[in-house]
C-alpha positions as a Markdown table, in Angstrom:
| # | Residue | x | y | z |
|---|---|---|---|---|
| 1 | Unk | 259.4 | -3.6 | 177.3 |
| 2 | Unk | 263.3 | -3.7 | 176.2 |
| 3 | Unk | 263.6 | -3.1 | 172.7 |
| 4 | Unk | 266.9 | -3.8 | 171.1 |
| 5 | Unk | 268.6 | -2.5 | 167.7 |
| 6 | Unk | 270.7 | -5.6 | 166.2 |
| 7 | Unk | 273.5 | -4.6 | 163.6 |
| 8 | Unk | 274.5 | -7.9 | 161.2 |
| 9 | Unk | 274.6 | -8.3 | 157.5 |
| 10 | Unk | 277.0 | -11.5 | 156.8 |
| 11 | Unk | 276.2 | -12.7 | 160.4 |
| 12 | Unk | 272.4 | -12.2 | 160.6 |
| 13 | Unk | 271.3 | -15.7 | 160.2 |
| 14 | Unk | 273.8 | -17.0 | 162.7 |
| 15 | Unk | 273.0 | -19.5 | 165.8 |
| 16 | Unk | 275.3 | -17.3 | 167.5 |
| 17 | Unk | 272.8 | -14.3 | 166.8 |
| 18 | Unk | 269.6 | -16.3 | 167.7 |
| 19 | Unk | 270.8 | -18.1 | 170.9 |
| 20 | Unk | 271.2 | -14.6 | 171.9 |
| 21 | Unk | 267.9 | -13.3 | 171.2 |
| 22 | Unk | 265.7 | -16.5 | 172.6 |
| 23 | Unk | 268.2 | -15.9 | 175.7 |
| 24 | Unk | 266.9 | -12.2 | 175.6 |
| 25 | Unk | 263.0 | -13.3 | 175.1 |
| 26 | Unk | 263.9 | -15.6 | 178.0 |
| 27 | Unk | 264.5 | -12.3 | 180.1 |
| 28 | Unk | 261.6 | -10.6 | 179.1 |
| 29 | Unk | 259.0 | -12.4 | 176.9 |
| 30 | Unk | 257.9 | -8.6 | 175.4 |
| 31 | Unk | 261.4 | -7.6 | 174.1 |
| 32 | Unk | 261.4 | -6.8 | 170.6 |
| 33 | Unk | 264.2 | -6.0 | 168.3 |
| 34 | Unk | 265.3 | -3.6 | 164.9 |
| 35 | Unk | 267.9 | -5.4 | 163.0 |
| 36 | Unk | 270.1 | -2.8 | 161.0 |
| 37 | Unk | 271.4 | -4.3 | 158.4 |
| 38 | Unk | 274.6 | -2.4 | 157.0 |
| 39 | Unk | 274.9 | -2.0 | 153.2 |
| 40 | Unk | 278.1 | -4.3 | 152.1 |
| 41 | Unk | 280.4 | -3.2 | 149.1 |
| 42 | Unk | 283.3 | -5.1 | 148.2 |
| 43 | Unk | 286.4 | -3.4 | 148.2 |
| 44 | Unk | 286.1 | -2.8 | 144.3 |
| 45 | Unk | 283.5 | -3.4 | 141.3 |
| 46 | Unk | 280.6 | -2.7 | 143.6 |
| 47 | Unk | 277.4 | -1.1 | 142.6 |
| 48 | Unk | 275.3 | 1.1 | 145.1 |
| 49 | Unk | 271.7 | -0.4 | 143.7 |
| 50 | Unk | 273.1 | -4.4 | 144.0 |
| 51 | Unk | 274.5 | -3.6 | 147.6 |
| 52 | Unk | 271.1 | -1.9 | 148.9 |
| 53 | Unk | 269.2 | -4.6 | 147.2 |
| 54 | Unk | 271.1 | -7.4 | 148.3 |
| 55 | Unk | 271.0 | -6.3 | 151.9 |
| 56 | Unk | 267.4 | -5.7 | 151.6 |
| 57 | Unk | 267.0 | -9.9 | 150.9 |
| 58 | Unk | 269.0 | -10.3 | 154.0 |
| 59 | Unk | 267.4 | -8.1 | 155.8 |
| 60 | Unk | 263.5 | -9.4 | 154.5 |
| 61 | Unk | 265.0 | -13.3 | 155.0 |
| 62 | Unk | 265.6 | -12.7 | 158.6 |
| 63 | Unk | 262.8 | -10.7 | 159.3 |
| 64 | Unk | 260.5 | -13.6 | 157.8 |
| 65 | Unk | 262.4 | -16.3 | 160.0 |
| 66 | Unk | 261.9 | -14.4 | 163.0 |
| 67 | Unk | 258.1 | -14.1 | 162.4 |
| 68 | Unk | 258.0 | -17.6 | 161.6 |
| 69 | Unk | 259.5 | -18.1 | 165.3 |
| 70 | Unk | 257.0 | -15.4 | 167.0 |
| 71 | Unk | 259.8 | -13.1 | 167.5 |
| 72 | Unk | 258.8 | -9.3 | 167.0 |
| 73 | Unk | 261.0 | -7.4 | 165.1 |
| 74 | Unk | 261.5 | -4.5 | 162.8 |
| 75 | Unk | 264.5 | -3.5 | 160.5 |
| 76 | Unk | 265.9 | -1.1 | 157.8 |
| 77 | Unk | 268.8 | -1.7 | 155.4 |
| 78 | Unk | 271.3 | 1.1 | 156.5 |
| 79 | Unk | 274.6 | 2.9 | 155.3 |
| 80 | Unk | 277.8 | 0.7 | 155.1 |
| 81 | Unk | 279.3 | 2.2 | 157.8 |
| 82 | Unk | 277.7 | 0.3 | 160.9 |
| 83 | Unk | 278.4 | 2.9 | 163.4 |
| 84 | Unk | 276.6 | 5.8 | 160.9 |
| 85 | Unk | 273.7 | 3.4 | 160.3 |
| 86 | Unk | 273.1 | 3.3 | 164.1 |
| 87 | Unk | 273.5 | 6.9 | 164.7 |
| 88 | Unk | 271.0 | 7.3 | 162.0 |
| 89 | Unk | 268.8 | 5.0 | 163.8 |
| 90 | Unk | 269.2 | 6.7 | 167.2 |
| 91 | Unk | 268.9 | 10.4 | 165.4 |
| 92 | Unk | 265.0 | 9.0 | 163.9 |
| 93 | Unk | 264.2 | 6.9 | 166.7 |
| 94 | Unk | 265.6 | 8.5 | 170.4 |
| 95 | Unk | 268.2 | 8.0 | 172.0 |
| 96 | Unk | 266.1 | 6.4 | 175.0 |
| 97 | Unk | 264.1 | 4.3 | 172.2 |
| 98 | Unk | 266.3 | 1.1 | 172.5 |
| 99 | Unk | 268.1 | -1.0 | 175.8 |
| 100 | Unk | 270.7 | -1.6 | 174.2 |
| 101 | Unk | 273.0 | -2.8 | 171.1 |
| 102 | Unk | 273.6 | -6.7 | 169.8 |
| 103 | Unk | 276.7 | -6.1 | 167.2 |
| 104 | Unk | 277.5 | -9.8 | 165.7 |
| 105 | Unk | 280.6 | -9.6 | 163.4 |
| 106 | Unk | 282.6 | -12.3 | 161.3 |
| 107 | Unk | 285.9 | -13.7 | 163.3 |
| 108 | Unk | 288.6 | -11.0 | 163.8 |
| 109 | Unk | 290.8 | -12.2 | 160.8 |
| 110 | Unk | 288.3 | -12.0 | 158.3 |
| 111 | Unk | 285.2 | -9.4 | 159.1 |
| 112 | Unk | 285.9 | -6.1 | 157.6 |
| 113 | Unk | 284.3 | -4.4 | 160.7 |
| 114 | Unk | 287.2 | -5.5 | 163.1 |
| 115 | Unk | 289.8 | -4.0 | 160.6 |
| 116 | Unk | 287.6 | -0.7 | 161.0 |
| 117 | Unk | 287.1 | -1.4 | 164.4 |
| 118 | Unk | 283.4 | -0.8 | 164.5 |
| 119 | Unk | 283.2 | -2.7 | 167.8 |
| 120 | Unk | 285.4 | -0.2 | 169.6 |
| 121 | Unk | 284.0 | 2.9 | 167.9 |
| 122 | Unk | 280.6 | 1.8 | 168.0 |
| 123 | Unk | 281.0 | 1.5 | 172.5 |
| 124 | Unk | 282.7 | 4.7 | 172.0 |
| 125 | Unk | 279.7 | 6.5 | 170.2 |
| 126 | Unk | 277.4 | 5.1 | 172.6 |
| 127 | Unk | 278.3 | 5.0 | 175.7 |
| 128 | Unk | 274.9 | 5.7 | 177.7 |
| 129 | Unk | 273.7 | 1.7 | 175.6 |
| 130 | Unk | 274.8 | -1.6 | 176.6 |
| 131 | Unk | 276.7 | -3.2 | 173.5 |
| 132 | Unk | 276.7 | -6.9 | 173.3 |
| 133 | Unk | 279.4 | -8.1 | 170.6 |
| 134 | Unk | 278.8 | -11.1 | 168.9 |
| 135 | Unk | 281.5 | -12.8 | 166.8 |
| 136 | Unk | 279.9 | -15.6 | 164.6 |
| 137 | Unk | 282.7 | -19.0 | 164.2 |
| 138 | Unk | 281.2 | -19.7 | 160.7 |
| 139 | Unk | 280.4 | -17.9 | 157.4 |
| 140 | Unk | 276.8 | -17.7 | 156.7 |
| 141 | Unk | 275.1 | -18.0 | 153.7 |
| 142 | Unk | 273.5 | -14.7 | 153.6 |
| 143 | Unk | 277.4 | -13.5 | 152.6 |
| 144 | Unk | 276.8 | -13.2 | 149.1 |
């Protein structure tokens, strides 16, 4: 069974980001996923409680969307810094425990993760996983 880690915040509710996992459950019927859902501060005026809460909604929405639609998943609100928060993952779970990475991101001009180039570094850090990027072509609600 291919179980798959799936690192969103602003883009988690994205058709992008389900086409992809129905076209995984296509592959195999038993693949299950662990959405990682990045903490988001704004670049000032944030607050640490308000930024692990509000990803903690996202992170409950999508997980009750993707029961609704028989789609097994798990998921944890991690640190802001995507790549850390999957390390973390990798470090509690194995690094065998997962197939592979789905990363979906806002468009290059406006997602804060291209400008730190989490796409890159994240391949870099884990090379022995398959990393699928994702860039969503809309803002999502969940952006707040």
């Amino acid at each position: 069974m291919r179980r798959y880690i799936v690192v969103a915040h602003k883009t988690l509710g994205g058709a992008h980001l389900l086409e992809h996992l129905h076209l995984l459950r296509e592959e195999d019927p038993y693949c299950t996923f662990h959405l990682v859902v990045p903490e988001h501060h704004p670049f000032s005026g944030w607050d640490d409680h308000l930024a692990r809460t509000r990803a903690r909604e996202v992170l409950d929405e999508m997980l009750t969307r993707l029961a609704s639609m028989r789609i097994g998943a798990t998921g944890e609100v991690g640190d802001a810094n995507p790549v850390f928060a999957v390390n973390n993952t990798l470090l509690r779970e194995g690094r065998d425990a997962f197939t592979g990475i789905v990363l979906s991101t806002l468009p290059k001009g406006i997602s804060r993760w291209w400008l730190f180039d989490v796409p890159k570094r994240m391949a870099n850090e884990f090379r022995w996983l398959p990393i699928t990027h994702l860039v969503a072509d809309e803002v999502f609600a969940t952006a707040k």
